[in-house]
C-alpha positions, 0 to 999 in steps of 0.5 A: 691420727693426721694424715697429709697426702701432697699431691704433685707428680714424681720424677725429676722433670717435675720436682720443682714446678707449681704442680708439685707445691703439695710434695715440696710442702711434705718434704719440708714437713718430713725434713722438720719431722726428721722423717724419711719417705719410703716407697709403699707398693701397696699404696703405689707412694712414698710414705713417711710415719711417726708410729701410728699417729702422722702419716705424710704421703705422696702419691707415685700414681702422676698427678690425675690418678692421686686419689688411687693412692689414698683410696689404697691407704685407707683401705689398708687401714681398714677404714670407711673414711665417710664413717670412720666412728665405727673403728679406728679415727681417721675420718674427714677431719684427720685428712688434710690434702695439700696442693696448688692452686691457681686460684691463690697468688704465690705466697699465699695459702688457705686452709678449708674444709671441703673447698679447692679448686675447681679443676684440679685433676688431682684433687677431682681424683681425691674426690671420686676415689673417696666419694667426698670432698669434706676434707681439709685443704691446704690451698698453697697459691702458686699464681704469679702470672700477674694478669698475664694469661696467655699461657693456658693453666694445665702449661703454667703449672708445669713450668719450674719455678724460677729461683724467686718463686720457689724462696715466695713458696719457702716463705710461706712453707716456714711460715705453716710449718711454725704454726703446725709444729 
């Protein structure tokens, strides 16, 4: 089982900010998949699945309460995620948390296990609804301030990515996409 939980905010007024490079990324991935999101009630998400094996999930919770969502999720699954060789497999290494990060410059990425940035209110959420950090984390880079750091982080990562910014994080959305299917 792979989970992908891509943290952003919901509404059109967010749809195409730095915030939301974790939903933008999972709508890609859906896109490839030829999946389809759904509103779960249940996990307060949209979720879109392949039988029981992929599960791609994006909270509806706003940026800060992103960890309720995958809380409800592994609830519903029955499943401890810190000890999950007692029943069905989908422990820390099954979960992959996708999101922004200032830390990076746009167009890059990292994959790490148990390392974002520090921060970042929808991952501190994760963190405590889960009582861990050892997870996967696609760190997705949307700095292009270039040095320039007049505008405060929590302003920045809400502004709309112009045209430009939005083909750099494309790119590096192909480039993933290549290597995970």
């Amino acid at each position: 089982m792979k989970i992908f939980l891509g943290l952003g905010n919901p509404g059109a007024e967010y749809a195409q900010t730095r915030h939301n490079a974790g939903f933008l990324f999972l709508d890609q991935l859906a896109k490839k998949l030829n999946l389809a999101f759904k509103f779960n009630k249940k996990f307060n998400a949209d979720l879109a699945a392949v039988r029981d094996d992929l599960f791609l999930i994006k909270p509806q919770t706003f940026m800060n309460r992103s960890g309720q969502s995958i809380r409800a999720f592994y609830d519903w699954l029955k499943i401890d995620f810190k000890d999950s060789l007692n029943g069905p497999t989908a422990g820390p290494n099954d979960l992959i948390v996708v999101h922004d990060d200032l830390d990076l410059k746009l167009g890059t990425y990292k994959l790490q296990k148990a390392k974002g940035p520090k921060g970042h209110n929808g991952l501190q959420s994760v963190y405590e609804h889960l009582d861990t950090q050892d997870f996967w984390h696609l760190r997705l880079g949307v700095d292009s301030r270039g040095g320039e750091r007049s505008i405060p982080p929590a302003d920045y990562v809400l502004k709309t990515l112009a045209a430009a910014e939005r083909d750099q994080l494309q790119a590096v959305f192909d480039q993933l996409l290549q290597e995970l299917i």
